[in-house]
N, C-alpha and C positions, 0 to 999 in steps of 0.2 A: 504494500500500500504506500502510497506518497500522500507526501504530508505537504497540503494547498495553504493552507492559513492557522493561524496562532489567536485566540479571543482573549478576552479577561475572561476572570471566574463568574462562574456561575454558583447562585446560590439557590437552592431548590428549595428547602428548607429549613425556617428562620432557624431553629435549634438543631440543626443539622451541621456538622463541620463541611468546608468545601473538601472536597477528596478530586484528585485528578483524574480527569476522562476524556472522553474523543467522540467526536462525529463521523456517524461513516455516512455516503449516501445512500441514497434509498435503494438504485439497484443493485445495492451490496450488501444491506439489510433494511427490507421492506419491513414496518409496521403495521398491523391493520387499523391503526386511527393516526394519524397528525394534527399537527394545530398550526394554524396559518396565523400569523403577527403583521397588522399592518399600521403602521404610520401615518397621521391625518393630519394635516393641518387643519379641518375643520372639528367640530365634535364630532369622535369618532363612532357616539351611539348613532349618529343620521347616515355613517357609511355601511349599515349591514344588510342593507336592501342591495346597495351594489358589491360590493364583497359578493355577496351569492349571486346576481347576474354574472360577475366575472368567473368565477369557480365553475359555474353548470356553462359557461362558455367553451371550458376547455373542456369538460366531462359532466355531462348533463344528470349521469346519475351519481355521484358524489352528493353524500345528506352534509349539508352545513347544518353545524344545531350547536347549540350552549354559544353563542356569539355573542361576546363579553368586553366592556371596556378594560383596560387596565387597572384602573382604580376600583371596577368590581371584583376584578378576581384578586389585584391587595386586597380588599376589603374582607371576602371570603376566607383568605386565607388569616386575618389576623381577627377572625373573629372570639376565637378559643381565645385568646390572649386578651383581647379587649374585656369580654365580659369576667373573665378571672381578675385584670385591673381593677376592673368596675365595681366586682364583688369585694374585693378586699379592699380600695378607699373607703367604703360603705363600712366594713366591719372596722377598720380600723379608725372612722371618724368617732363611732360609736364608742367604743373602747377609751377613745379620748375624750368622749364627754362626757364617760365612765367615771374616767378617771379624776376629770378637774372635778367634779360635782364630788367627790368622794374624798379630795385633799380639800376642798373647801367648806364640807361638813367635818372630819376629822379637825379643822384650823377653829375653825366655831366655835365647836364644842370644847377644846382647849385653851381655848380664849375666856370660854366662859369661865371653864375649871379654876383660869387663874388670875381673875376679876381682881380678888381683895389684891395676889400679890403685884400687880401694877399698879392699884391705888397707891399700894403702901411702898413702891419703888416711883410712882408721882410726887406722891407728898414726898418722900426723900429728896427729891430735886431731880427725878427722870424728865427729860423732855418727853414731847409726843415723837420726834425724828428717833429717840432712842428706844422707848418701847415698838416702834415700825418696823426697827430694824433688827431687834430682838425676835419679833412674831416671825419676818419673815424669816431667819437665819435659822430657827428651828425646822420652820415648813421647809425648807429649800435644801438643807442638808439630807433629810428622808429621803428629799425628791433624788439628789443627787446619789444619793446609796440605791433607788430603786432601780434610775435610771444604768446605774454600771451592772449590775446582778442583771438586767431587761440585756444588755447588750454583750453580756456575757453567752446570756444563754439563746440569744438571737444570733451571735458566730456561729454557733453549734448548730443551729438549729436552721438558717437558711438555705443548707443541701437541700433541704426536701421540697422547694418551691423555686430551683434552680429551671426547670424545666419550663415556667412559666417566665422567664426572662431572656426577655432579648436581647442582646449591646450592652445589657450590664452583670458584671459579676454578682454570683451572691453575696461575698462583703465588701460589696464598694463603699470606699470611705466618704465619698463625697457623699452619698444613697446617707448613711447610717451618721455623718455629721447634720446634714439637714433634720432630718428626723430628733436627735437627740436637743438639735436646739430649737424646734417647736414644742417639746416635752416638757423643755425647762420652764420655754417664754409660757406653758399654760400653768404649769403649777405657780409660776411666780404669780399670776394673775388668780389664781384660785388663793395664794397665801397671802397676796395683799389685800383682797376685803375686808378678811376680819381683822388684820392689823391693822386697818386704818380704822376700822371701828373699834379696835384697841386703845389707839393712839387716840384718841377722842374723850378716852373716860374721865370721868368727873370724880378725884378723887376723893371725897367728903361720902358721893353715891355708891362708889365702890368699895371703901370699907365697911360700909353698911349691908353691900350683897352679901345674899344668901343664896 
């Protein structure tokens, strides 16, 4: 056989590696179906009426069928993938609003636990900026402990949804820095509520809580 032309790679499938191969032609091996690829300048959904005049021109009984733009058969083919996205932003929004609503009733109820002793760390001479930063440095420290143990075990654990990624590794550090600094910026904001409603207390009224 000689060898006519050299191509780029082809990539057949997204989670597929390219592997080397060759084209023979067809009267050196016949297929019984092909797919004809053609190039339009205009929208290429309005060229399939001619497509098939031109095809049954040269062999009238040749079936044109599944005649598809480009962007349908992307489309087709990154559907598995899309709706797995789709499914997991969803799970994963939830989970995060899981979570903030859940470090900001634990911050509360903490807050509330310890009413008298920020009264009596106000009356001492606490500012409100120092009891703020008090509430938050407790919330945010958990946060940070839960946060490393979460990506600890998210290293370990993104093998098994490797299959569902395209163009990125399972622990891409860019992937897993973003994530870790939306995790923080929510619990910061679930720990600053009630600190600010800490930072507020009137201490004459809070040595008097019960």
């Amino acid at each position: 056989m000689e060898v006519v032309g050299v191509i780029k790679d082809v990539k057949h499938e997204l989670t597929v590696e390219v592997t080397p191969e060759f084209y023979l032609a067809h009267a050196q091996d016949a297929w019984n179906g092909m797919a004809l690829v053609a190039r339009t300048k205009v929208d290429p959904a309005t060229m399939a009426d001619t497509i098939r005049r031109d095809v049954w021109a040269i062999d009238k009984d040749q079936p044109v069928y599944m005649v598809r733009t480009m962007h349908e058969v992307r489309a087709f083919a990154l559907t598995l993938y899309s709706f797995s996205s789709v499914m997991l932003a969803i799970f994963a929004g939830v989970a995060l609003l899981l979570a903030v609503v859940g470090i900001y009733g634990v911050m509360a109820f903490v807050v509330a636990q310890r009413t008298q002793e920020i009264g009596i760390r106000m009356a001492l001479g606490a500012r409100a900026p120092d009891v703020l930063k008090m509430v938050i440095l407790n919330g945010m420290k958990l946060a940070v402990l839960g946060l490393a143990i979460g990506l600890v075990v998210a290293w370990g654990l993104t093998r098994f949804i490797s299959n569902l990624l395209v163009g990125v590794p399972p622990t891409d550090l860019l992937t897993l820095s973003v994530v870790s600094a939306c995790l923080l910026a929510a619990a910061f904001l679930a720990c600053y509520l009630p600190a600010r409603r800490a930072s507020r207390v009137d201490p004459l009224k809070a040595l008097r809580y019960e």
